[in-house]
SEZA-891197 format. One line per field, with one value per residue (C-alpha): residue number from 1; residue in one letter; x, y, z. Coordinates in Angstrom, 2 decimals, always signed. Example, Ala and Ser with C-alpha at 12.3 -4.5 7.8 and 13.67 -1.06 7.14 Angstrom:
! SEZA-891197
kolti: 1  2
guse: a  s
c1: +12.30  +13.67
c2: -4.50  -1.06
c3: +7.80  +7.14
//
This chain:
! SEZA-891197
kolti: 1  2  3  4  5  6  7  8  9  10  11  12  13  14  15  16  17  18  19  20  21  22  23  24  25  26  27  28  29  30  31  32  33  34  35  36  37  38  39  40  41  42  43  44  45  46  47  48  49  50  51  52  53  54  55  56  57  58  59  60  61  62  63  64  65  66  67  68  69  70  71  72  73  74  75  76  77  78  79  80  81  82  83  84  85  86  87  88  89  90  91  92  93  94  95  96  97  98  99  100  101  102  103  104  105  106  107  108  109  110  111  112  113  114  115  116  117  118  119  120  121  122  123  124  125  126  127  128  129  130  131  132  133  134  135  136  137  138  139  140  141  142  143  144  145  146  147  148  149  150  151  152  153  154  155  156  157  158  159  160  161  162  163  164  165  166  167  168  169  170  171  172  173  174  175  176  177  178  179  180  181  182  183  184  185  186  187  188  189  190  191  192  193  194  195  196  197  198  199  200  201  202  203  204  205  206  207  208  209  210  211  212  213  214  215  216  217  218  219  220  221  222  223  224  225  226  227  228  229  230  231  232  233  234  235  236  237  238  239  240  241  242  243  244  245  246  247  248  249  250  251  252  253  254  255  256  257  258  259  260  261  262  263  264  265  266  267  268  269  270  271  272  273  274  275  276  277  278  279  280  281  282  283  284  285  286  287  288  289  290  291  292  293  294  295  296  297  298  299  300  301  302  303  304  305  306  307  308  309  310  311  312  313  314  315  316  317  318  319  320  321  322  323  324  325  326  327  328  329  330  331  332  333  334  335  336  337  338  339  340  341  342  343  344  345  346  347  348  349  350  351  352  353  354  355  356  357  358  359  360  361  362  363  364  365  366  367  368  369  370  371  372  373  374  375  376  377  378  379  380  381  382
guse: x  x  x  x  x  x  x  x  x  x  x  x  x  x  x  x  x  x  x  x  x  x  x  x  x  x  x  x  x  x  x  x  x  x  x  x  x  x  x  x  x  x  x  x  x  x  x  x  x  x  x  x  x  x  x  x  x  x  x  x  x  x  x  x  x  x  x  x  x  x  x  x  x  x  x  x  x  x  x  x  x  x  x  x  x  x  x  x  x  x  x  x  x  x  x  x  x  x  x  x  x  x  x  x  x  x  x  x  x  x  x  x  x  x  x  x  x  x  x  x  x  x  x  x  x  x  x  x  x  x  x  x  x  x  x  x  x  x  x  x  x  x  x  x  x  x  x  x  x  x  x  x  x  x  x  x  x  x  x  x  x  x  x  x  x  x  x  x  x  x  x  x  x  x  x  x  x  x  x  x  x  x  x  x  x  x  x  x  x  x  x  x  x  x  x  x  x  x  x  x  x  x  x  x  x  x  x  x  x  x  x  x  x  x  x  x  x  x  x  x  x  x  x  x  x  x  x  x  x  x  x  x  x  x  x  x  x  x  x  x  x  x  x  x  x  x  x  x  x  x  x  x  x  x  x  x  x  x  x  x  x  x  x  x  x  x  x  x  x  x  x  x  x  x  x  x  x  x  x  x  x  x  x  x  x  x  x  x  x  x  x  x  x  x  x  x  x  x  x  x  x  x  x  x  x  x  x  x  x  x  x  x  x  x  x  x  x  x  x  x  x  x  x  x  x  x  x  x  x  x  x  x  x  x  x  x  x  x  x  x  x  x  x  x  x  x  x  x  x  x  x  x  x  x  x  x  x  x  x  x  x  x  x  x  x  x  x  x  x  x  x  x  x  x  x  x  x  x  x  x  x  x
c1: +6.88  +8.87  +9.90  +13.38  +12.71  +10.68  +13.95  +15.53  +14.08  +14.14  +17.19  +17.99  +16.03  +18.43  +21.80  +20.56  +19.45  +22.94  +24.48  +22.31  +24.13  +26.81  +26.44  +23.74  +25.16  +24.85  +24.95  +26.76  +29.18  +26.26  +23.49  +26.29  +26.76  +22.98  +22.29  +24.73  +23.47  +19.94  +22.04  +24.16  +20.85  +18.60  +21.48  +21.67  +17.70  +17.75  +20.14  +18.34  +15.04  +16.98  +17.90  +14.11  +12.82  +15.34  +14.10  +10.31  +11.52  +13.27  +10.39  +8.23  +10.08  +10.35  +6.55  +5.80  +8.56  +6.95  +3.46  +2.23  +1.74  +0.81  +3.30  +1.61  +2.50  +0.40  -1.85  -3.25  -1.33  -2.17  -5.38  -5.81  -4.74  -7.12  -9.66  -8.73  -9.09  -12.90  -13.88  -12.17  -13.86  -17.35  -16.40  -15.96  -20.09  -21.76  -19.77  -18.05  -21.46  -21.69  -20.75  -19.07  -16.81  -16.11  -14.88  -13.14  -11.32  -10.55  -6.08  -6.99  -8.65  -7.19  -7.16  -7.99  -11.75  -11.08  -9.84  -5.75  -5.73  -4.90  -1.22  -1.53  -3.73  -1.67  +1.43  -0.29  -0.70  +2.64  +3.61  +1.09  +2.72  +6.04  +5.63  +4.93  +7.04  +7.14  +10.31  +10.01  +12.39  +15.16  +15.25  +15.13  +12.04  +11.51  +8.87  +8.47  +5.73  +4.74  +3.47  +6.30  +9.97  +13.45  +16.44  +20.23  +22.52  +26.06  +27.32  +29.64  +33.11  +36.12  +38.84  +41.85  +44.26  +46.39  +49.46  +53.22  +54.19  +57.63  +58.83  +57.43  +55.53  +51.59  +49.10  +46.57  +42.97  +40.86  +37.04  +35.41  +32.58  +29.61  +25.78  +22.54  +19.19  +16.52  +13.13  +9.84  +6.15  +4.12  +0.94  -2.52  -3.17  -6.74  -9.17  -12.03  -13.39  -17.64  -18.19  -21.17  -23.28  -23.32  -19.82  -19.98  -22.14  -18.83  -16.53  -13.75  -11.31  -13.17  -13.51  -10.12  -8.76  -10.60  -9.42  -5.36  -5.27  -7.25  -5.33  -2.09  -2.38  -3.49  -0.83  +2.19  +0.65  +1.07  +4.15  +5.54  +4.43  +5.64  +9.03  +9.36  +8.29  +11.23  +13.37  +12.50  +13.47  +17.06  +18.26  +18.70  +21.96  +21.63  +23.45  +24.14  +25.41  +28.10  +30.46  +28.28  +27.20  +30.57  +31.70  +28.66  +29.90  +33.46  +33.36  +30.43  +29.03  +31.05  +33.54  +31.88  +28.50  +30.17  +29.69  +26.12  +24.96  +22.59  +21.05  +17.38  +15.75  +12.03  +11.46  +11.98  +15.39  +16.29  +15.69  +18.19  +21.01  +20.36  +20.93  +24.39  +27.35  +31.26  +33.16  +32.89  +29.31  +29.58  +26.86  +27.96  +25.49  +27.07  +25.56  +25.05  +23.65  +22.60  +20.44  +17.15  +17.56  +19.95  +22.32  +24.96  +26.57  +30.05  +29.95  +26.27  +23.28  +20.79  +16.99  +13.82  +10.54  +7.49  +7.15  +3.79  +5.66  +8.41  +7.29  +9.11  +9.66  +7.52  +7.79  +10.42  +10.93  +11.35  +13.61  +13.91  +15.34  +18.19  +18.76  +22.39  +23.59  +22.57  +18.99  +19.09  +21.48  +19.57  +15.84  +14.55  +10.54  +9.08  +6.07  +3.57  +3.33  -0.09  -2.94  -6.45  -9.41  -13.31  -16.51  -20.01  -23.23  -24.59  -21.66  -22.05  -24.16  -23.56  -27.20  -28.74  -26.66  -26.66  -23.01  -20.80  -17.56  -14.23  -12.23  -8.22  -5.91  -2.28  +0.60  +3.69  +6.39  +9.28  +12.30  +15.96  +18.44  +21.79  +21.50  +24.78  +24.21  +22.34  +22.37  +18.82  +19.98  +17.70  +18.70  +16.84  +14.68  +12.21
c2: +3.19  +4.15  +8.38  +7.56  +5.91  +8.92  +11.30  +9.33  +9.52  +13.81  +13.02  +11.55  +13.97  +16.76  +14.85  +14.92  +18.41  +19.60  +17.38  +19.50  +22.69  +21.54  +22.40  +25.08  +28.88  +31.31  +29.08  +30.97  +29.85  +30.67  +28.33  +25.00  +26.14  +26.22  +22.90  +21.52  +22.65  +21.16  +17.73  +17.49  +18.77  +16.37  +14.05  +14.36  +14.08  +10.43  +9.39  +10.75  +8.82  +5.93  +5.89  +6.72  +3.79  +1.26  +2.20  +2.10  -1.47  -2.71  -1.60  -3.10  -6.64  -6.30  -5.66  -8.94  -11.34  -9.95  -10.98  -7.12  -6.75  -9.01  -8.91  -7.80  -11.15  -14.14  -14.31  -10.75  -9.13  -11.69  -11.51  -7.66  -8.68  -11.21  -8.60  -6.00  -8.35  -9.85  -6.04  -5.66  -8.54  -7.73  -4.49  -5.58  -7.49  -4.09  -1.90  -0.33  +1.23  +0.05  +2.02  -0.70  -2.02  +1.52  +1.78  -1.42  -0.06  +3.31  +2.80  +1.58  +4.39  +6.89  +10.01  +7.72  +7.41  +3.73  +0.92  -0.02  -4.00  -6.13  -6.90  -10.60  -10.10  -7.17  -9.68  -11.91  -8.98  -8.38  -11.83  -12.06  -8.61  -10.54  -13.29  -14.22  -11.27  -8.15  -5.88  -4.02  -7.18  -6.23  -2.27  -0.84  -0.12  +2.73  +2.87  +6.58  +7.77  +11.22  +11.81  +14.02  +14.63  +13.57  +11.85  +12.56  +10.41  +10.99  +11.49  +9.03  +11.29  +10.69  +11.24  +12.80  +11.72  +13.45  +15.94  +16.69  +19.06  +20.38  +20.98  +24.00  +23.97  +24.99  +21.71  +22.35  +21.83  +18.92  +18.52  +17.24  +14.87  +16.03  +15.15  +15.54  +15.25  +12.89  +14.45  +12.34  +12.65  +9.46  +9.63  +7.75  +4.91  +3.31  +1.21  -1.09  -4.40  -5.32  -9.04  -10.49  -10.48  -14.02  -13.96  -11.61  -14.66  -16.85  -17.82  -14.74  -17.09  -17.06  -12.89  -12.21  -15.08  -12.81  -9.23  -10.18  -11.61  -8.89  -6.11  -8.33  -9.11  -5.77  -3.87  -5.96  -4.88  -1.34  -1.19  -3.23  -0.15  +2.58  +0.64  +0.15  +4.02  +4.86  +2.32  +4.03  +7.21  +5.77  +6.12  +2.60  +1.12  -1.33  -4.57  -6.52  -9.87  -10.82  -8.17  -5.63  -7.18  -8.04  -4.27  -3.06  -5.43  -4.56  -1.16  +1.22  -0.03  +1.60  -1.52  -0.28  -1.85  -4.71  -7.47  -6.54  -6.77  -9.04  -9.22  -8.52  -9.76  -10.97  -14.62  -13.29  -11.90  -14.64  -16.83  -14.69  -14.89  -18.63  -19.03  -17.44  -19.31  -18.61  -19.89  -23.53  -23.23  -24.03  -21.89  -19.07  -19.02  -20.70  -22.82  -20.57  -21.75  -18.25  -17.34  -17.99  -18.90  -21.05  -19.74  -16.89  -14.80  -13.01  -13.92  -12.18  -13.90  -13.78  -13.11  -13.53  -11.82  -12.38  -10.72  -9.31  -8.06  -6.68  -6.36  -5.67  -2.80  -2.66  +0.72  +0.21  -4.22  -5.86  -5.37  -7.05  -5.54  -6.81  -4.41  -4.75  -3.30  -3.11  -1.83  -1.70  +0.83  +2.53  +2.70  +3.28  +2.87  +5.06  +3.79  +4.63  +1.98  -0.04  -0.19  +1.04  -0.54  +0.72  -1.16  +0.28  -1.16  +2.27  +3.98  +3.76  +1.22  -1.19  -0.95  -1.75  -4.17  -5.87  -5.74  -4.86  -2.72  -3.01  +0.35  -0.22  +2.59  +2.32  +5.11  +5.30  +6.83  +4.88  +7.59  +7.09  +6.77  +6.87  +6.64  +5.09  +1.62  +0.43  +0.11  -0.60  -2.19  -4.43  -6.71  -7.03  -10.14  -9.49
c3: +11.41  +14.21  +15.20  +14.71  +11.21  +10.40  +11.13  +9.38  +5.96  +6.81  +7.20  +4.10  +1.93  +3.99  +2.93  -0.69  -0.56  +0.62  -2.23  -4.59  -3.62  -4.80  -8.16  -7.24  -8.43  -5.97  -3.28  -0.14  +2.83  +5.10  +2.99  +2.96  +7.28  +7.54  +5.87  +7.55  +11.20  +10.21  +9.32  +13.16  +15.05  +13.19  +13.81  +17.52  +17.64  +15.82  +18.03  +21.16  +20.03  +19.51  +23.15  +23.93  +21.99  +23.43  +27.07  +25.84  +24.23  +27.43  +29.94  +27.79  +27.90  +31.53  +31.59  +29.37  +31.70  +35.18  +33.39  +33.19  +29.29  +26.63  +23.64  +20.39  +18.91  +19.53  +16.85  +17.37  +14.62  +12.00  +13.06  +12.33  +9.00  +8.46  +9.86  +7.54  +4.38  +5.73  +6.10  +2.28  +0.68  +2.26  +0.94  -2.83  -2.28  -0.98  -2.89  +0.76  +1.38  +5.00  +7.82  +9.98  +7.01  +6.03  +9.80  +9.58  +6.61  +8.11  +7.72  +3.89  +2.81  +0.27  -1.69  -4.54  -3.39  -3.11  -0.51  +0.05  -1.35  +1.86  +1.67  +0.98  -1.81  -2.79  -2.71  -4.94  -7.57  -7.49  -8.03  -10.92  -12.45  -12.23  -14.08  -17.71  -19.71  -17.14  -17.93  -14.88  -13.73  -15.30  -14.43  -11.28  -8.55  -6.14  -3.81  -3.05  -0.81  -2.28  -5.83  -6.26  -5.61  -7.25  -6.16  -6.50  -8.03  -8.85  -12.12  -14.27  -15.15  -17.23  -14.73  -16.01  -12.86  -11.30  -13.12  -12.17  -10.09  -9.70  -5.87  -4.42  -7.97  -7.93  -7.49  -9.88  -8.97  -9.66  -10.56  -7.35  -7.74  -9.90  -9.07  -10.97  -9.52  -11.11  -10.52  -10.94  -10.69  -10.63  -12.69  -11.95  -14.08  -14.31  -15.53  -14.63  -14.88  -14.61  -12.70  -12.01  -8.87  -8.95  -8.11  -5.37  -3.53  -3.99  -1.98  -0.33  -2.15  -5.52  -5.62  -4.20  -6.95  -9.87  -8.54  -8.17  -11.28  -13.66  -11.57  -12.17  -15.64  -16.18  -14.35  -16.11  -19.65  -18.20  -16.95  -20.01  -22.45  -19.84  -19.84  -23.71  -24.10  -22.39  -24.66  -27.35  -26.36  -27.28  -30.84  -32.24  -33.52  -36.83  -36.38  -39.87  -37.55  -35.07  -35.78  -35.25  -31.66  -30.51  -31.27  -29.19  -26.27  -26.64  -27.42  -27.50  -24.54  -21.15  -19.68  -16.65  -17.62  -19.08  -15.69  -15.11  -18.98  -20.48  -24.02  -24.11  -27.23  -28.46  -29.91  -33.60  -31.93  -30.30  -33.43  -35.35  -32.53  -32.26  -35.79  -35.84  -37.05  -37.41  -40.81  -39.35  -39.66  -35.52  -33.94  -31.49  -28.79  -25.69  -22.38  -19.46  -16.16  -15.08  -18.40  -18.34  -22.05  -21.22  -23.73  -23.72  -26.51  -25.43  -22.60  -21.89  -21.19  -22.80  -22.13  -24.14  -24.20  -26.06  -29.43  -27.81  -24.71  -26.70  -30.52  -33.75  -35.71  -38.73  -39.66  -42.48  -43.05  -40.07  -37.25  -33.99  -30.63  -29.34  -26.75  -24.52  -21.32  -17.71  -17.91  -13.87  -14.15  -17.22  -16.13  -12.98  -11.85  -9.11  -7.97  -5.42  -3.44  -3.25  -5.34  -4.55  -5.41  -5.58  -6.35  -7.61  -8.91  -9.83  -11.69  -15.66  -17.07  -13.88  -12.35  -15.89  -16.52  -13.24  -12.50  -10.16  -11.28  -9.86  -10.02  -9.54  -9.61  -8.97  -9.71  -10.86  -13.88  -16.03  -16.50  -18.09  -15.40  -17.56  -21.30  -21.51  -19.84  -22.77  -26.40  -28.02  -30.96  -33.70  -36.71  -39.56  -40.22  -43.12
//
């Protein structure tokens, strides 16, 4: 990452600290003039290194035309990668014990104990944590880069507009624009798989095939029970049929949230929507190009998980989620970019067993964003 990109993310974590004074008491004429002396002088610095970098960036071309420089392209970038993910691979067979790969490996290391996953394989995890039934693709994903920290957001109002005033009468002040701050702390989550040696003597393809798809697999199941934890948290609304629904659409749910909706719903949910049917005994579901489903009700499209992604209620009958609104806008996902990985042949009962283990650890925490975009509501089906 370049300096000026560097100033640049103090300099947004300055802009949202002096939008947090805002509502802070006690804050002081002096503390808004300081903050916003920091902002102009870190200002005035970015742009400064800007006009550094462009003259590095410029000598440098003139450098690579005149035949004085190689460019950094070429083949030698992609072959660092390639590099990086021999040294990880070789890693995974003697467990990172050798000195050369753990040299090899230096960038990847973390405060984990363990080894960053090369970024193709890591791509292929995430690909693998995308597909099937993942929920974390309908809310919304931030990459953060410290275990720690919170982000501001401004906060929904009901505007009153503005009132008469007589001439020469008193304008009466206005609430200015409100903001909250959204703090999170991502928590380690674990686990770890044994393979055989046998397949340590396979192929790169072979072991890198078997790690991206337990760590994928078993980082989707993860983030699918963080995400319906925080579902829950949401008191649910009954809905006895299509009245019911269309009264959530049209009314409880804010208009605001009404263009970026969609109905979330399991197989037994989407069974019971499918099933609905007006006094002409016509069903209601519609076409819709843009559902995945393929189907629409009111105008929202509908989406369908799998009863084991998303399961009923069983605590009193049976009840299955239908949950509407703009989940996007209702749950958000910080996540520590990444996910580190460790091997052993020693730790637990590896070395009796004749196994290797594979150690992944990846971090991250599912909080509630605004309430309001969503309804979590269920019908009953047994």
């Amino acid at each position: 990452m370049k300096l000026s990109d560097e100033m640049k993310q103090e300099l947004q974590g300055l802009q949202n600290e002096a939008k947090s004074l805002i509502n802070k008491e006690g804050v002081t004429a002096e503390d808004i003039n300081n903050k916003s002396k920091e902002i102009e002088t870190l200002k005035a610095k970015i742009t400064m290194q800007e006009n550094i970098e462009e003259e590095e960036r410029k000598e440098m071309e003139d450098k690579i035309n005149n035949g004085g420089a190689t460019p950094l392209g070429g083949g030698k970038q992609e072959n660092k990668k390639e590099d990086y993910k021999k040294a990880f691979v070789n890693g995974l067979r003697t467990k990172f014990t050798s000195t050369e790969i753990k040299n090899a490996m230096s960038e990847g290391s973390n405060t984990d104990g363990g080894y960053t996953v090369p970024q193709d394989i890591q791509t292929t995890i995430n690909e693998l944590r995308e597909s099937k039934d993942a929920l974390q693709n309908y809310i919304t994903i931030e990459n953060v880069n410290t275990l720690s920290g919170s982000r501001v957001f401004k906060t929904r109002a009901q505007q009153t507009g503005f009132a008469e005033v007589d001439e020469n009468g008193a304008i009466t002040e206005k609430a200015t624009p409100q903001f909250t701050q959204l703090p999170y702390s991502v928590k380690k989550y674990a686990g770890f798989m044994k393979v055989t040696n046998e397949l340590l003597k396979d192929s790169d393809q072979a072991i890198t095939s078997t790690l991206s798809t337990w760590v994928g697999d078993e980082s989707r199941v993860t983030r699918n029970k963080l995400i319906l934890a925080e579902l829950n948290k949401k008191a649910k609304t009954a809905l006895a049929g299509i009245d019911d629904i269309k009264t959530v659409i049209n009314v409880t749910l804010d208009p605001a949230f009404r263009n970026t909706s969609s109905i979330i719903t399991n197989q037994s949910g989407f069974d019971y929507l499918d099933k609905l049917k007006d006094s002409d005994n016509n069903y209601l579901l519609q076409p819709s190009v843009s559902s995945p489903t393929g189907k629409m009700l009111n105008g929202l499209d509908i989406i369908i998980v799998s009863n084991k992604d998303l399961p009923n209620d069983t605590t009193s009958g049976t009840k299955a989620p239908v949950i509407i609104g703009d989940l996007k806008e209702a749950i958000i996902m910080f996540q520590r970019e990444g996910t580190s990985i460790m091997a052993s042949d020693v730790a637990g009962d590896a070395y009796l067993t004749d196994v290797t283990l594979f150690r992944a650890i990846e971090r991250l925490q599912v909080v509630t964003k605004d309430s309001e975009a969503f309804i979590y509501g269920q019908v009953t089906i047994a």
